[in-house]
C-alpha positions as CSV (number, residue, x, y, z in Angstrom):
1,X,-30.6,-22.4,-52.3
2,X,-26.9,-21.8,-51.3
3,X,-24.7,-24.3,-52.1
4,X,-22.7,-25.1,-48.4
5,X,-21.1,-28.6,-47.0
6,X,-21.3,-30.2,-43.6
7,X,-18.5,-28.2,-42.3
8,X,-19.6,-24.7,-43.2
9,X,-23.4,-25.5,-41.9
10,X,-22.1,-26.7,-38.8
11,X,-20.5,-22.9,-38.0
12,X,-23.2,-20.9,-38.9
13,X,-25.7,-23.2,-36.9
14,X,-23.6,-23.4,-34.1
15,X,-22.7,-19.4,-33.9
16,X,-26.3,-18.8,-34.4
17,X,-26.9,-21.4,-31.9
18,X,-24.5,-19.4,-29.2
19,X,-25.5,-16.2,-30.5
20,X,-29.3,-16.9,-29.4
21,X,-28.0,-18.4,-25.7
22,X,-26.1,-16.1,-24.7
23,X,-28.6,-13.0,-25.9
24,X,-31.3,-15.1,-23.7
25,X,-29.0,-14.8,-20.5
26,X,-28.8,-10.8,-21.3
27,X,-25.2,-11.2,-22.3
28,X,-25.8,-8.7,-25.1
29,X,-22.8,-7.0,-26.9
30,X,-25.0,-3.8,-27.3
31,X,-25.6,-3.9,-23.0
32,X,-22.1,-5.4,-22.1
33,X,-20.3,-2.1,-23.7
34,X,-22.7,0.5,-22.7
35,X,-22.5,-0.7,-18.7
36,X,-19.2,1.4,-16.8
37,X,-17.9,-0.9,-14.1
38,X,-17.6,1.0,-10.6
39,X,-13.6,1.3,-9.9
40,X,-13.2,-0.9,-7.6
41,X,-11.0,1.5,-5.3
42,X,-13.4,4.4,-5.5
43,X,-15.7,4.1,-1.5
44,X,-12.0,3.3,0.0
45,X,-9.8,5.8,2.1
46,X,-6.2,6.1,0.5
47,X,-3.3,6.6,2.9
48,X,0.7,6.8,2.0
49,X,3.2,5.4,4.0
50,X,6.1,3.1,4.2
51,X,6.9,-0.1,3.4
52,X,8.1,-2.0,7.1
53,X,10.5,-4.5,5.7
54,X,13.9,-2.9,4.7
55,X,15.9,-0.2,4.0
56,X,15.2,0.8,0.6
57,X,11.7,2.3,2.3
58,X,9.3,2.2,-0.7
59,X,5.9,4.3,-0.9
60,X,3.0,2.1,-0.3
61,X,-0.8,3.2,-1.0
62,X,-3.3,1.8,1.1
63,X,-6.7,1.5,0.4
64,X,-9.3,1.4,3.7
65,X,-13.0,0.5,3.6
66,X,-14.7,1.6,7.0
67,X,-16.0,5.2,7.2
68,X,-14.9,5.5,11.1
69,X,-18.9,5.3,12.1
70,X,-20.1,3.5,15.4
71,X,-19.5,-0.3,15.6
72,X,-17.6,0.2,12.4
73,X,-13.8,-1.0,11.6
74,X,-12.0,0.4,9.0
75,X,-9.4,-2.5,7.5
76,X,-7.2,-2.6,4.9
77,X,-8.3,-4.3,1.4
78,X,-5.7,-3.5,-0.9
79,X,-2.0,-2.3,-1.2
80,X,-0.3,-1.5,-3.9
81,X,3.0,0.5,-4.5
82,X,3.1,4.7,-4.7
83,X,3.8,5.4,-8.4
84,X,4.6,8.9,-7.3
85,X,7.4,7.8,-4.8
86,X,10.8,8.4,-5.8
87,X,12.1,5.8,-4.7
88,X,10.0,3.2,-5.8
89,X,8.0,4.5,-8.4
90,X,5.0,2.0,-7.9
91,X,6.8,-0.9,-7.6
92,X,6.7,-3.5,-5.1
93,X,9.2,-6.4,-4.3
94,X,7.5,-9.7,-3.7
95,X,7.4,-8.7,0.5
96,X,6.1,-5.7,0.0
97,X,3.6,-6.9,-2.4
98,X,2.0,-9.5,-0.2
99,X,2.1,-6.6,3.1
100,X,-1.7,-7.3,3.5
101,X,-1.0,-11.2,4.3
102,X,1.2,-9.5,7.1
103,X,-1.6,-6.9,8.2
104,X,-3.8,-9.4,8.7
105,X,-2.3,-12.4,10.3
106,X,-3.5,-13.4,13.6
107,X,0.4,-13.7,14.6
108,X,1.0,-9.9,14.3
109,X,2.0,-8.6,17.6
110,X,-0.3,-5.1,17.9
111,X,0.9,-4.6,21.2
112,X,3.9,-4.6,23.7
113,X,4.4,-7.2,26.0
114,X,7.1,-8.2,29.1
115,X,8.6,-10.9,30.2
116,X,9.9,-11.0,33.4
117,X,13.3,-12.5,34.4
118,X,13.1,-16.2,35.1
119,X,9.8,-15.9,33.2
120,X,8.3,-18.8,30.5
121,X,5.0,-16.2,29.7
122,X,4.6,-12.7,28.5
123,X,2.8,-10.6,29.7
124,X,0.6,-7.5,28.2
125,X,1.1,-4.4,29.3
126,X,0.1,-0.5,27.5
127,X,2.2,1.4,25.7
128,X,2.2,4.1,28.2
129,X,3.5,1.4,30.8
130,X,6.6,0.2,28.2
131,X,7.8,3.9,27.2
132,X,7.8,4.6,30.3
133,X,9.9,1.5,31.2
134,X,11.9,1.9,28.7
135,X,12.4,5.4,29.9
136,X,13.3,4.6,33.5
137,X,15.9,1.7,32.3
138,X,17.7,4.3,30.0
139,X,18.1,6.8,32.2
140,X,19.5,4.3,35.3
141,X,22.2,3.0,33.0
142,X,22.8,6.5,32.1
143,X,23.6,7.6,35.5
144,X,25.7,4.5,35.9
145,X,27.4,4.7,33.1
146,X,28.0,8.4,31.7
147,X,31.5,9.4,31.3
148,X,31.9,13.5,31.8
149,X,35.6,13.3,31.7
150,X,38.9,10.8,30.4
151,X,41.4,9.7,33.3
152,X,43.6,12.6,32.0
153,X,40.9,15.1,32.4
154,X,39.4,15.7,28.8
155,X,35.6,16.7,28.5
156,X,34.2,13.8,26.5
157,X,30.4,13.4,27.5
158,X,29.5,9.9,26.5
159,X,27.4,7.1,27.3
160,X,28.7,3.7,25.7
161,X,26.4,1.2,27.6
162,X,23.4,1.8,25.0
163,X,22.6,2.3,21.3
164,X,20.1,3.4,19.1
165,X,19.7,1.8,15.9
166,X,17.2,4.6,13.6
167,X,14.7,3.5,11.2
168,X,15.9,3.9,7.5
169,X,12.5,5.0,6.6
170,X,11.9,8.3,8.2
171,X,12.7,11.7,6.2
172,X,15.8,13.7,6.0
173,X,14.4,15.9,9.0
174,X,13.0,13.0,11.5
175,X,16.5,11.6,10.8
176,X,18.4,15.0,11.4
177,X,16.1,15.0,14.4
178,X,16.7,11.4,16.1
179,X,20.6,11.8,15.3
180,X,20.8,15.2,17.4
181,X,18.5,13.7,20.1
182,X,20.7,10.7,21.0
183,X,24.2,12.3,20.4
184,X,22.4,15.3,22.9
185,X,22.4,12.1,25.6
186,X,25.9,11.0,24.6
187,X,25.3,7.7,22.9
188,X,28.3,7.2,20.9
189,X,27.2,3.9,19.0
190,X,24.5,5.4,16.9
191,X,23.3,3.4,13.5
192,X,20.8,3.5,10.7
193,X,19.2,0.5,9.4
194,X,19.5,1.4,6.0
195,X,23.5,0.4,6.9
196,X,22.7,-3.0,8.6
């Protein structure tokens, strides 16, 4: 007979106790280790892209479940930051970090809407139907407004009634791009958001 006090026979009967439970409910140590969980990320579609909210532009990855099949929706379940981004490096500030709360709130505008003058509603209308809006209305204050030449008679080509502000996020060549496109039209008052 082993010589043990109250104390010590109260551990060994209640790990042996536990021990026998917990084997009952299959919660084996020999079963727990040998089982791989499934990654969670591994049936989900990864796309890069850009983080919306400000001008540092971070990488974002975003994971996608939805195989693009009939009556099937793909949707964003996770985001996370792009640890091979250089200007990030997988990390996320707390904005970009909760972007899927943003994704999915039923306040997001997905599409462009008018308002007329004098107006208290607005009203839907397809992208097709604002570009070319947007088009039209650039192109009449252009007309109105383009300078070709100074009152002394200097070649100066400008247009000072509208401005184009650039997104900070785009590449070197989208940005080389937009600035040659609006200073092509004459817009003198040309900015980048990463400046604002």
């Amino acid at each position: 007979m082993v010589n043990m006090n109250r104390r010590q026979f109260f551990k060994v009967t209640g790990a042996t106790l536990a021990g026998s439970s917990l084997a009952l409910l299959g919660v084996a140590p020999g079963t727990a280790m040998a089982e791989v969980r499934q990654y969670k990320l591994a049936r989900m579609t990864e796309t890069r892209n850009t983080c919306p909210y400000c001008s540092v532009a971070c990488g974002l990855l975003m994971y996608g479940l939805g195989d693009g099949a009939k009556n099937a929706r793909a949707s964003i379940m996770h985001i996370e930051g792009d640890p091979d981004h250089p200007v990030n490096r997988g990390t996320l500030c707390p904005k970009g970090a909760a972007l899927i709360d943003f994704i999915h709130s039923p306040n997001r505008l997905k599409f462009p809407e008018y308002r007329a003058p004098g107006s208290d509603k607005w009203v839907r209308m397809s992208w097709d139907d604002a570009l070319t809006r947007i088009t039209k209305l650039m192109k009449a204050d252009r007309d109105a407004n383009f300078v070709e030449k100074t009152a002394d008679g200097k070649t100066v080509n400008r247009w000072l009634t509208t401005g184009m502000l650039a997104a900070s996020a785009s590449s070197n060549e989208v940005g080389y791009i937009t600035h040659k496109t609006v200073r092509s039209m004459g817009m003198l008052a040309f900015d980048n958001q990463a400046r604002v």
